[in-house]
C-alpha positions in Angstrom: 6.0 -1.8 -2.0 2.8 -1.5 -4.4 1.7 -5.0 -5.6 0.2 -3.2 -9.0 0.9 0.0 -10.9 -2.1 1.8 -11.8 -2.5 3.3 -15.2 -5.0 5.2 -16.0 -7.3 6.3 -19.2 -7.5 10.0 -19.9 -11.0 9.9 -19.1 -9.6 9.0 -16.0 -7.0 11.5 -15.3 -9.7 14.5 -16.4 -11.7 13.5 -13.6 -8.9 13.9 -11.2 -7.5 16.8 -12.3 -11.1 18.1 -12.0 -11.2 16.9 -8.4 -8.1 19.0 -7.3 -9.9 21.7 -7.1 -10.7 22.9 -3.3 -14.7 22.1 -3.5 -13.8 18.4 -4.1 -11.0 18.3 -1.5 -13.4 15.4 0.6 -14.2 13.7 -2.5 -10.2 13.7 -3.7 -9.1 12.7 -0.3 -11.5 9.3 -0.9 -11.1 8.7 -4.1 -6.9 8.7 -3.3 -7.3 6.1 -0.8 -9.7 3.8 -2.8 -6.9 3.9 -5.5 -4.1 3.1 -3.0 -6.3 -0.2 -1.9 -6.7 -1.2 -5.1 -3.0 -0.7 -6.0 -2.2 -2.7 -2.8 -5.5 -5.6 -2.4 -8.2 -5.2 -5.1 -10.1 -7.9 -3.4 -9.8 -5.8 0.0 -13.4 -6.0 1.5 -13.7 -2.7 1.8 -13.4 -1.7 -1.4 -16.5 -4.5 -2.2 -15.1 -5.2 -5.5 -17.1 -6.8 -7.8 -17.3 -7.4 -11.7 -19.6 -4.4 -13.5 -21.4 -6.4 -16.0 -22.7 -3.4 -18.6 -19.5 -2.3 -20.2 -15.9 -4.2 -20.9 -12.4 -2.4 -21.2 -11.0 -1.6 -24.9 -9.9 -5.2 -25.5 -12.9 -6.8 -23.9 -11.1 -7.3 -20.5 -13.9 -7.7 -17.4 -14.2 -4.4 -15.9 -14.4 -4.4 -12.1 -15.8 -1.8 -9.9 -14.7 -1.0 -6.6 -16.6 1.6 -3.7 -15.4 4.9 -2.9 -18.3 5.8 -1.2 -21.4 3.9 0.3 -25.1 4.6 1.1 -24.5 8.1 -0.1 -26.8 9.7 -3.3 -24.8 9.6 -5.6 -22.2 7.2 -4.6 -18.8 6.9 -6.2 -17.1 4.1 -7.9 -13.9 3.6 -9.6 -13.8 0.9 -12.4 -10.7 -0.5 -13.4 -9.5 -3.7 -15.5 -6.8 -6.3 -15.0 -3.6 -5.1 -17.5 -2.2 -4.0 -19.7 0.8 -6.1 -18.3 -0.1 -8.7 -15.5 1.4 -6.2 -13.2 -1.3 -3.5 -14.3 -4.7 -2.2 -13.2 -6.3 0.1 -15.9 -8.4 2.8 -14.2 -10.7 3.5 -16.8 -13.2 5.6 -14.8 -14.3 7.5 -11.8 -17.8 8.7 -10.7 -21.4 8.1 -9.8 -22.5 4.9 -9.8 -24.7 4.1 -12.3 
């Protein structure tokens, strides 16, 4: 049983739609399993979560960041907030880090 349910901003869900297709199938694949760690541990150590400083969620909630990839050019994060419910993790974004 998931310990969260993940909702996510349409910023978001463009950026996976935009990874369905076959080029990004590698990228998809990791991006899927770093979402199913955070649903189930967000303070999993391989995810390295940490709280991302330069920007806050909508209501000014402490946006966290979590590894998709490491020691890669280029490498991809997914940032997500506590809520809306206590239940809840926001995925607001997925990309490049920064």
């Amino acid at each position: 049983m998931s310990k969260f349910r993940l909702v996510f901003t349409s910023e978001a869900n463009d950026v996976l739609r935009d990874l369905e297709s076959p080029q990004y199938a590698t990228k998809l694949k990791k991006v899927r399993k770093t979402l199913g760690l955070i649903q189930q541990d967000p303070s999993h150590p391989g995810l390295r979560s940490h709280n991302y400083r330069s920007f806050h969620g909508r209501n000014g909630e402490d946006v966290w960041d979590s590894y998709v990839e490491n020691n890669t050019p280029g490498a991809w994060r997914v940032f997500w907030h506590y809520g809306p419910a206590e239940d809840h993790i926001t995925i607001v974004t997925i990309g490049p880090h920064p």
